[in-house]
N, C-alpha and C positions, 0 to 999 in steps of 0.2 A: 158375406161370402168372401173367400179368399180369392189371390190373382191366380190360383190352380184350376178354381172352379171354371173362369174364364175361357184357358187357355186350355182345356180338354181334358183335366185332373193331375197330371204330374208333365214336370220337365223333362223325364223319360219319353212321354206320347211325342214332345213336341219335337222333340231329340230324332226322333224315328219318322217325322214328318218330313224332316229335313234331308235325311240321311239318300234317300233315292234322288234327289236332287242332285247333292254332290256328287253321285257315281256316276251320273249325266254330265258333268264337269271333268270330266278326264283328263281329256290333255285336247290341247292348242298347239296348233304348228308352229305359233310364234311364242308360245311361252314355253319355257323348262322346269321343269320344277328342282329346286334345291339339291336333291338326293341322286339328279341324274348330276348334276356337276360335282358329286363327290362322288360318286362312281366311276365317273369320265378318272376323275385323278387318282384313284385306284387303280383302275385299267393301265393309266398311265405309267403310272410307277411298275404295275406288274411288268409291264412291260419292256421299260426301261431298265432295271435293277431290280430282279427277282429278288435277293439277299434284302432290300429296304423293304418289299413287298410282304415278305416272310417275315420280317420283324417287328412290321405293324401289327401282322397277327399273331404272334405272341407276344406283344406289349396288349393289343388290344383284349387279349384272352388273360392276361396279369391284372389286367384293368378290371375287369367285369368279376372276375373270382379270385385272389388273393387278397383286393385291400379290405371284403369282408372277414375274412379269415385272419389279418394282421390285428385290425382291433377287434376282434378275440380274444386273439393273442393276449392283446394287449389288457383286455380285460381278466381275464385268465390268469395274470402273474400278479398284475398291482392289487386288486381283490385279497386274494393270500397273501398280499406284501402287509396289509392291514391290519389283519391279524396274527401272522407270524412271530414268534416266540425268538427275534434272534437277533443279532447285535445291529445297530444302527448304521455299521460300516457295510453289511452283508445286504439288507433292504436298499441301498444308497447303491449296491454295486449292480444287484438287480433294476434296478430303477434306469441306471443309466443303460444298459443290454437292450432293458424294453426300450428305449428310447430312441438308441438307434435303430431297434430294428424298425420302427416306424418311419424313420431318415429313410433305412435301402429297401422299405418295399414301397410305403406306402407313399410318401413325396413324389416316387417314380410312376406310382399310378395314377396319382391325381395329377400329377403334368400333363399325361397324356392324355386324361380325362378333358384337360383346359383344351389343351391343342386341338383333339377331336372337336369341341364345342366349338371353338375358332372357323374350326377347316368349316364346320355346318353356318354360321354367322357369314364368312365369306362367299360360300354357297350363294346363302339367299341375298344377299347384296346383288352379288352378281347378276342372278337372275330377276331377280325388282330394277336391276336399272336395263337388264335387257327389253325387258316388258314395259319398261315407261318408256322407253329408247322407240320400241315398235308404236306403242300409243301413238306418242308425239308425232311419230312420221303417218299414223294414219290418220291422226287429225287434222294434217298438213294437207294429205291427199283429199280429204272432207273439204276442206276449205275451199281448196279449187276447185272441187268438183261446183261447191253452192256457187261461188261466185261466177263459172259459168253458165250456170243454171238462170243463175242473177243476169246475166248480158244475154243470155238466147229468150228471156222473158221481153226485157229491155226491146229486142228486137221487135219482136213479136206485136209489143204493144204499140209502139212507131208505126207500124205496116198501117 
């Protein structure tokens, strides 16, 4: 027998055992999650400079549906550059056209593609050290708590 028969017949059942668990995990007054501090700096910006707010979102909208459409593109000319019937200067002039156009569309989408994944990477930094930040202070509070608990025993047992 397999580790499926085990574990209730597929990774899907086990998948769906879990799943109500985690909706009981919502949110923590001391934790944030990631996507609320990239939101916050959304807000932010909208706030501050509507024009840089506006042009996230049309880079971010360039981002998500032109770079599929460039290599297309790109597929679409060098394919018939292949087999094209035409002098060697004229595939070479094509060649170079496609190649730029991949420099001004698509360079520009996958930067922002970086940056975005950055702005999310510093997110969760942020919020992992907020959350180890609260830990550590309440394990601090733990501590005194025991070592009082430790002297009021202490006491106790003297009497």
């Amino acid at each position: 027998m397999g580790d499926s028969s085990r574990t209730g017949g597929s990774k899907a059942c086990s998948i769906n055992r879990i799943q109500p668990i985690l909706r009981q995990m919502n949110k923590h007054a001391h934790v944030r999650h990631p996507k609320e501090v990239v939101q916050e700096a959304k807000n932010s910006r909208r706030r501050d400079n509507k024009l840089l707010y506006f042009n996230d979102i049309v880079l971010e909208w360039i981002t998500n549906h032109v770079l599929a459409s460039v290599i297309l593109f790109d597929i679409a000319l060098i394919v018939p550059l292949l087999t094209l019937k035409a002098p060697d200067s004229v595939k070479i002039t094509l060649g170079v056209i496609s190649g730029s156009w991949i420099q001004w569309w698509a360079l520009p989408a996958l930067q922002r593609s970086q940056n975005k994944t950055q702005a999310q990477n510093d997110a969760k930094a942020e919020v992992d050290h907020e959350t180890l930040t609260y830990l550590a202070k309440l394990q601090d509070e733990q501590m005194t708590e025991l070592k009082g608990i430790a002297e009021i025993l202490r006491n106790l047992k003297n009497k």
